[in-house]
VEXLOPA-437910 format. One record per atom (N, C-alpha, C): x, y, z; residue in three letters; residue number from 1; atom name. Coordinates in pm, whole numbers, padded with zeros to 5 digits, m for minus. Layout:
! VEXLOPA-437910
+--------+--------+--------+---------+-----+-------+
!      X !      Y !      Z ! residuo ! num ! atomo !
+--------+--------+--------+---------+-----+-------+
!      X !      Y !      Z !     ALA ! NUM !    CA !
...
+--------+--------+--------+---------+-----+-------+
//
This chain:
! VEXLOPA-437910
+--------+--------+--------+---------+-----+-------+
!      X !      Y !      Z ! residuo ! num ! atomo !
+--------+--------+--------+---------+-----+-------+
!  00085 ! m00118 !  00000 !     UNK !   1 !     N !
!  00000 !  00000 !  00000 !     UNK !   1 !    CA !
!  00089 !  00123 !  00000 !     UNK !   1 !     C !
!  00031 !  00221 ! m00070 !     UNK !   2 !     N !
!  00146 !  00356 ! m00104 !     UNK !   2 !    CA !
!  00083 !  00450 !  00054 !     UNK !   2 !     C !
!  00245 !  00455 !  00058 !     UNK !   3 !     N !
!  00258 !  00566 !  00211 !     UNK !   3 !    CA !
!  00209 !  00713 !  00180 !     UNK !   3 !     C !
!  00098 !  00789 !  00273 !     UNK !   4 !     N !
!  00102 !  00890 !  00260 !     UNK !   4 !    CA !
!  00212 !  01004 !  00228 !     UNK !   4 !     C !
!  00182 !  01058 !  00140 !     UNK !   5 !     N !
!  00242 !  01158 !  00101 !     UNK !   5 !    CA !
!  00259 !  01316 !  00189 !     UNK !   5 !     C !
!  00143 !  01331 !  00269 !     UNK !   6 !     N !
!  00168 !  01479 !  00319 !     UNK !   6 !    CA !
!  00105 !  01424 !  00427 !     UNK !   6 !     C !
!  00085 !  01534 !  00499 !     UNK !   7 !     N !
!  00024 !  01490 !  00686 !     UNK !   7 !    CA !
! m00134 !  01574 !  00667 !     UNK !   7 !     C !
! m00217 !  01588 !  00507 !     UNK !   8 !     N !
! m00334 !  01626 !  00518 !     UNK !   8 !    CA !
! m00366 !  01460 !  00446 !     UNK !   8 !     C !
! m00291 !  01408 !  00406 !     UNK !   9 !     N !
! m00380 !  01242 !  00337 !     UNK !   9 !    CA !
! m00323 !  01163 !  00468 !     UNK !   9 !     C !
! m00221 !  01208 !  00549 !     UNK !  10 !     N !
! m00228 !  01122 !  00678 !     UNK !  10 !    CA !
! m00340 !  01092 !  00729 !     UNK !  10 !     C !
! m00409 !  01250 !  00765 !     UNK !  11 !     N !
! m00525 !  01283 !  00893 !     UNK !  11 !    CA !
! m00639 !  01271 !  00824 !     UNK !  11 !     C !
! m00641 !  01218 !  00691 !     UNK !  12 !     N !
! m00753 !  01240 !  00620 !     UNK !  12 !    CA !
! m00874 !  01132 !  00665 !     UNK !  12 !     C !
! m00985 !  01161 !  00707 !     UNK !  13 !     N !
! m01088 !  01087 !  00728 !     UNK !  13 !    CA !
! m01221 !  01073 !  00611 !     UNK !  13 !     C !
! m01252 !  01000 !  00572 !     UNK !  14 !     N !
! m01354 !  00991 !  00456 !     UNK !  14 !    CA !
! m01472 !  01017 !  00489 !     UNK !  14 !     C !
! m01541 !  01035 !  00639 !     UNK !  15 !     N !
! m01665 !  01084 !  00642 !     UNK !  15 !    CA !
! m01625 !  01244 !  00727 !     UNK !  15 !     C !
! m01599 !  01293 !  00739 !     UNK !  16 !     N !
! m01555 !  01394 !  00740 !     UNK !  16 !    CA !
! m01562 !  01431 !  00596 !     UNK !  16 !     C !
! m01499 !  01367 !  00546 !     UNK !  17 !     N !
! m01453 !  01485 !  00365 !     UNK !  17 !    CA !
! m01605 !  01429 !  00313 !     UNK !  17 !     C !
! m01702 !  01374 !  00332 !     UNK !  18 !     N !
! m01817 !  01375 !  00274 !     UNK !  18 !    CA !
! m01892 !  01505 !  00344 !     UNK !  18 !     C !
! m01895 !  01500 !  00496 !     UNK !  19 !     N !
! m01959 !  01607 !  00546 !     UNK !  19 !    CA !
! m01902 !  01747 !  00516 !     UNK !  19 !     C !
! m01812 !  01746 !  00474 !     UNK !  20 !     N !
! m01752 !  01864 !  00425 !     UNK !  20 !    CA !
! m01813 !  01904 !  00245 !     UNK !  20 !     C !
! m01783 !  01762 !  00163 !     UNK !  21 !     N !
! m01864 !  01807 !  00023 !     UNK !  21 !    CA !
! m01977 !  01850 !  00034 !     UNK !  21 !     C !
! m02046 !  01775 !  00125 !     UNK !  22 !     N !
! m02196 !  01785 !  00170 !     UNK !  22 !    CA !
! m02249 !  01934 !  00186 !     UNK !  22 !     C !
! m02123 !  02035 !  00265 !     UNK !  23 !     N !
! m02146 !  02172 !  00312 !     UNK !  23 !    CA !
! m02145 !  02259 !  00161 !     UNK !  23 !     C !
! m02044 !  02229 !  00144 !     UNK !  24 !     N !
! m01894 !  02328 !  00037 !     UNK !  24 !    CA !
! m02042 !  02301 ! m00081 !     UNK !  24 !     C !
! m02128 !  02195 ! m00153 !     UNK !  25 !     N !
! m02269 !  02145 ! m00216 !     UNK !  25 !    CA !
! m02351 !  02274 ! m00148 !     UNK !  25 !     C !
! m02381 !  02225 ! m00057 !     UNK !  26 !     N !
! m02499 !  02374 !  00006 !     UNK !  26 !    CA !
! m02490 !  02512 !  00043 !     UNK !  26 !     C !
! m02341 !  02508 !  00038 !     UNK !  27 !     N !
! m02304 !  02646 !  00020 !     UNK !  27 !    CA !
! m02294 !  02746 ! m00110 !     UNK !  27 !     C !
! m02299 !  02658 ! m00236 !     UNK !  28 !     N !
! m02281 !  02695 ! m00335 !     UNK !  28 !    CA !
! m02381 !  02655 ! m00426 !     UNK !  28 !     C !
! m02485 !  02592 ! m00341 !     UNK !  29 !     N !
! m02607 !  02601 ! m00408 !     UNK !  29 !    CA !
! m02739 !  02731 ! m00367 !     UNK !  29 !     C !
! m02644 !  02770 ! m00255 !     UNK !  30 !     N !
! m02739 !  02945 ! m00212 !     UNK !  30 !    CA !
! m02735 !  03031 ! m00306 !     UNK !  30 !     C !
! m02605 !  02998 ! m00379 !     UNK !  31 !     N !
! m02596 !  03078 ! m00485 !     UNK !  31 !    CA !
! m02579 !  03267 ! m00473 !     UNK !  31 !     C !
! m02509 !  03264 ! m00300 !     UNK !  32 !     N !
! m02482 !  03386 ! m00247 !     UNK !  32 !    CA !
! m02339 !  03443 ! m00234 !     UNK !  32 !     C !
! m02232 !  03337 ! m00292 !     UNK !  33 !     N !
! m02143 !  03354 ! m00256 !     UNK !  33 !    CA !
! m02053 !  03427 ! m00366 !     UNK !  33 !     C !
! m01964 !  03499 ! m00289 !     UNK !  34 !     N !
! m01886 !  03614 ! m00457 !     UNK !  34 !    CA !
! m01825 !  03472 ! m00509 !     UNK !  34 !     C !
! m01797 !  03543 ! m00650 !     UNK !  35 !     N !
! m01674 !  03458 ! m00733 !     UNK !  35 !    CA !
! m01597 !  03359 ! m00708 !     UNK !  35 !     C !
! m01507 !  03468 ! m00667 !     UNK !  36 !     N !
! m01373 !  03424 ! m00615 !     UNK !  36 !    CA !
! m01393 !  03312 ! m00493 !     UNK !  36 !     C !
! m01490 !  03310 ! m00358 !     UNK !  37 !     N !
! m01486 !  03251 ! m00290 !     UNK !  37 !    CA !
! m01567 !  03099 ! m00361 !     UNK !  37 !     C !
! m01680 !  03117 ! m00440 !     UNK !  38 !     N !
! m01717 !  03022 ! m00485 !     UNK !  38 !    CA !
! m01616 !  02930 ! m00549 !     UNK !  38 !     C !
! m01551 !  02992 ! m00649 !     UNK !  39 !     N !
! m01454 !  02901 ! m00748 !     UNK !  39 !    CA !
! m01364 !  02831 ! m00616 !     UNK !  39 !     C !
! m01298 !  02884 ! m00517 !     UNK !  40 !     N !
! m01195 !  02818 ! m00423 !     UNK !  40 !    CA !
! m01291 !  02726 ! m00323 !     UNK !  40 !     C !
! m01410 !  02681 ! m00322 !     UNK !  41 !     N !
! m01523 !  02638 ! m00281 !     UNK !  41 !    CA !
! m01536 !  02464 ! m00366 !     UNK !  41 !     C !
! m01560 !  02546 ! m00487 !     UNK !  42 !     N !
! m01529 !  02452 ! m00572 !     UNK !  42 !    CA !
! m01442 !  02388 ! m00643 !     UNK !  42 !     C !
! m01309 !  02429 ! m00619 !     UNK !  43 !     N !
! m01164 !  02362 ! m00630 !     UNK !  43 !    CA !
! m01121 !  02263 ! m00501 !     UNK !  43 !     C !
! m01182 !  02316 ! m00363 !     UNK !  44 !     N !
! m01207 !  02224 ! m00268 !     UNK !  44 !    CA !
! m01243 !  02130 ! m00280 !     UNK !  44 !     C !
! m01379 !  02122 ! m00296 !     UNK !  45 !     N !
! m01467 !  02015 ! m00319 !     UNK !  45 !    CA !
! m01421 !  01884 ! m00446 !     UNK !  45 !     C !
! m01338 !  01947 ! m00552 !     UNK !  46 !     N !
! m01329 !  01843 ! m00644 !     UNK !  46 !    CA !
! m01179 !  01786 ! m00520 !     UNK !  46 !     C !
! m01060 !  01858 ! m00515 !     UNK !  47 !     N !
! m00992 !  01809 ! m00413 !     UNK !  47 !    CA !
! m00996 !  01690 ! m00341 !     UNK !  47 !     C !
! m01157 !  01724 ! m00240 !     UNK !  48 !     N !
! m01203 !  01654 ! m00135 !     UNK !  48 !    CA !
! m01254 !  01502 ! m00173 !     UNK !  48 !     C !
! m01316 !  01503 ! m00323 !     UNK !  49 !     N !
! m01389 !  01461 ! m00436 !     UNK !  49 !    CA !
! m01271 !  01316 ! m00443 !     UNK !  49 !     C !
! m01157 !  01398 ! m00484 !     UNK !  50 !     N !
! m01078 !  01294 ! m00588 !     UNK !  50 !    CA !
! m01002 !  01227 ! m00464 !     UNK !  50 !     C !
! m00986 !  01269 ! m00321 !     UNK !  51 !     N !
! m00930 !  01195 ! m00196 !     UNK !  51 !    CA !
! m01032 !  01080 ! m00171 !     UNK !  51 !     C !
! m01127 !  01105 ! m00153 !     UNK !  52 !     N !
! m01251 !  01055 ! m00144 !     UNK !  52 !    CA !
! m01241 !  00889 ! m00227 !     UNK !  52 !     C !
! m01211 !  00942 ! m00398 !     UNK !  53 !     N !
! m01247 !  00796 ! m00467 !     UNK !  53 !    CA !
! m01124 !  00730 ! m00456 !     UNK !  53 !     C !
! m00993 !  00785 ! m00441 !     UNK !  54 !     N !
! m00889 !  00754 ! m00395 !     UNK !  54 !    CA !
! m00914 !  00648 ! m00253 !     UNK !  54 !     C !
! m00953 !  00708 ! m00143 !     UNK !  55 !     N !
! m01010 !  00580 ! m00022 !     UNK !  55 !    CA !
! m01059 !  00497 ! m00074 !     UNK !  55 !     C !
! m01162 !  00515 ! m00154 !     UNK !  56 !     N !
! m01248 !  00412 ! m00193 !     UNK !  56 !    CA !
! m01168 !  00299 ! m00281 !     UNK !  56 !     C !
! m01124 !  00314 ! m00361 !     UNK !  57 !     N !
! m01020 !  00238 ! m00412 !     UNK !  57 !    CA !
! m00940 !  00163 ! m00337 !     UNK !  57 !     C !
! m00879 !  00219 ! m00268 !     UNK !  58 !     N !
! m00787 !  00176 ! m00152 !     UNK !  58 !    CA !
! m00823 !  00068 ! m00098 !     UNK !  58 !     C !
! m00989 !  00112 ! m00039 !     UNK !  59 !     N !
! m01072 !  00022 !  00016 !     UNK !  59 !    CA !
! m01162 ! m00134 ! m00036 !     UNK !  59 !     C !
! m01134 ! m00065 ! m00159 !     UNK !  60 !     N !
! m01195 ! m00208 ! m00248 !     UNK !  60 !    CA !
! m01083 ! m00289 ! m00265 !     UNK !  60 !     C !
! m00950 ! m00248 ! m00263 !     UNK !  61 !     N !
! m00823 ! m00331 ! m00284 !     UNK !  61 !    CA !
! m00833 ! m00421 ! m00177 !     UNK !  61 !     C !
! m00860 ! m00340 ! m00070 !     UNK !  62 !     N !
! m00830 ! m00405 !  00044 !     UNK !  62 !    CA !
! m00898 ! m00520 !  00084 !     UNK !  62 !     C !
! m01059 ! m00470 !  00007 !     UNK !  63 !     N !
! m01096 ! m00610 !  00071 !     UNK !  63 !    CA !
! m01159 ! m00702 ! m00040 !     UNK !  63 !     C !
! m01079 ! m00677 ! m00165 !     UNK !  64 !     N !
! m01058 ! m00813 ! m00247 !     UNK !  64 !    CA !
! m00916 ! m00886 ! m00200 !     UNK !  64 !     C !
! m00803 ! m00821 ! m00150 !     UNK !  65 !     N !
! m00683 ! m00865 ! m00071 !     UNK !  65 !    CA !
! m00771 ! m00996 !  00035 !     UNK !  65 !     C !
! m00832 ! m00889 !  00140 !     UNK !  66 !     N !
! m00901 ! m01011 !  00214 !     UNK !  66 !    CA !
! m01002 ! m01142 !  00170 !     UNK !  66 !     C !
! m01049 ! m01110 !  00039 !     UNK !  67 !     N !
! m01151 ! m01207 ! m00003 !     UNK !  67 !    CA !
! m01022 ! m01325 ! m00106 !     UNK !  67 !     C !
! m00933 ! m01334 ! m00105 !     UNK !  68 !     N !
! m00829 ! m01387 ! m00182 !     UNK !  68 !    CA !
! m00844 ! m01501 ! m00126 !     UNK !  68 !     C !
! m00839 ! m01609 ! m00227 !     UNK !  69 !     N !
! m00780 ! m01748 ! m00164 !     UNK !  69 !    CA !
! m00598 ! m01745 ! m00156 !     UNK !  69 !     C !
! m00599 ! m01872 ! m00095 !     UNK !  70 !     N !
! m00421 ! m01865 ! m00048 !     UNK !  70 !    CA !
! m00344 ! m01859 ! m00136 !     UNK !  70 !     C !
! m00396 ! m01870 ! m00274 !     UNK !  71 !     N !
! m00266 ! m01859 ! m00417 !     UNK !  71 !    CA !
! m00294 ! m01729 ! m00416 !     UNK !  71 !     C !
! m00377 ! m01602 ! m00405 !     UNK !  72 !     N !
! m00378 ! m01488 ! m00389 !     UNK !  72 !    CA !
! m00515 ! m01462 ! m00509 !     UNK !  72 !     C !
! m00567 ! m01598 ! m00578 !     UNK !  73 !     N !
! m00691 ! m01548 ! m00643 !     UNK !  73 !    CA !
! m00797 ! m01513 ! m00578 !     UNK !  73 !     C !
! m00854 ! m01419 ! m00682 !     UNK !  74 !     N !
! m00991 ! m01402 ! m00628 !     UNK !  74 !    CA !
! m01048 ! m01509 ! m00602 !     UNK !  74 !     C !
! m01131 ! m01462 ! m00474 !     UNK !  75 !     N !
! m01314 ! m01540 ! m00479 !     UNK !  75 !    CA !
! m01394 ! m01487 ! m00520 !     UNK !  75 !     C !
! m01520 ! m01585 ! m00564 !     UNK !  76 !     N !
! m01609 ! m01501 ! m00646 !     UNK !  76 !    CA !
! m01676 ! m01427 ! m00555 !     UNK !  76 !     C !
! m01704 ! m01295 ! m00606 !     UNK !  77 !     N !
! m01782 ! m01208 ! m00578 !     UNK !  77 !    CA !
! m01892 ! m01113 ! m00665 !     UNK !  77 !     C !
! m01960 ! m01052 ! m00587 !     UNK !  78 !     N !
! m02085 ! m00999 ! m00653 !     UNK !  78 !    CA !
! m02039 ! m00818 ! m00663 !     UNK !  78 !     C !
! m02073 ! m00762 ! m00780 !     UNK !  79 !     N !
! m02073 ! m00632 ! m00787 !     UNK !  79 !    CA !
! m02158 ! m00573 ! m00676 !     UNK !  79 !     C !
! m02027 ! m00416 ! m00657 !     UNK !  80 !     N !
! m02149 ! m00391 ! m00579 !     UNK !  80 !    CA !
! m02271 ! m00281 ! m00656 !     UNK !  80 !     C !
! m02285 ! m00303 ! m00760 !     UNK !  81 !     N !
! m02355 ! m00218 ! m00871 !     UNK !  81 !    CA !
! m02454 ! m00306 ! m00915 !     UNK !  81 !     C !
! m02523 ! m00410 ! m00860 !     UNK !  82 !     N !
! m02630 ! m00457 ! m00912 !     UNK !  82 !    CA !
! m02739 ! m00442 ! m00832 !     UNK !  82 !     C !
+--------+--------+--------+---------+-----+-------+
//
């Protein structure tokens, strides 16, 4: 598994950075905010976005790692998209 790179993907927590898209979403759907703060709102959020599918990845590695038989193949499994 690749070692964090900085001490913000150290501390990084994934429901946290949802409750945060969740805000940075309703803040910029008031549709009150200047420009400038919007666009850095929304450079956040994709940020938060791409850490986000990054875990998730991580996380699906991880637990096809655990679903492995002892030669290291998969077991069968079911999408989780059906």
């Amino acid at each position: 598994m690749a070692q964090p790179t900085s001490k913000t993907e150290t501390n990084f927590k994934f429901e946290q950075a949802m409750a945060d898209i969740e805000g940075l979403v309703s803040s910029l759907e008031k549709g009150d905010m200047p420009l400038d703060k919007a666009l850095d709102a929304f450079e956040k959020g994709v940020l938060l976005v791409k850490q986000c599918q990054q875990k998730l990845q991580t996380a699906e590695l991880r637990v096809e790692k655990i679903l492995a038989d002892p030669n290291g193949k998969a077991t069968k499994t079911e999408s989780f998209t059906n």
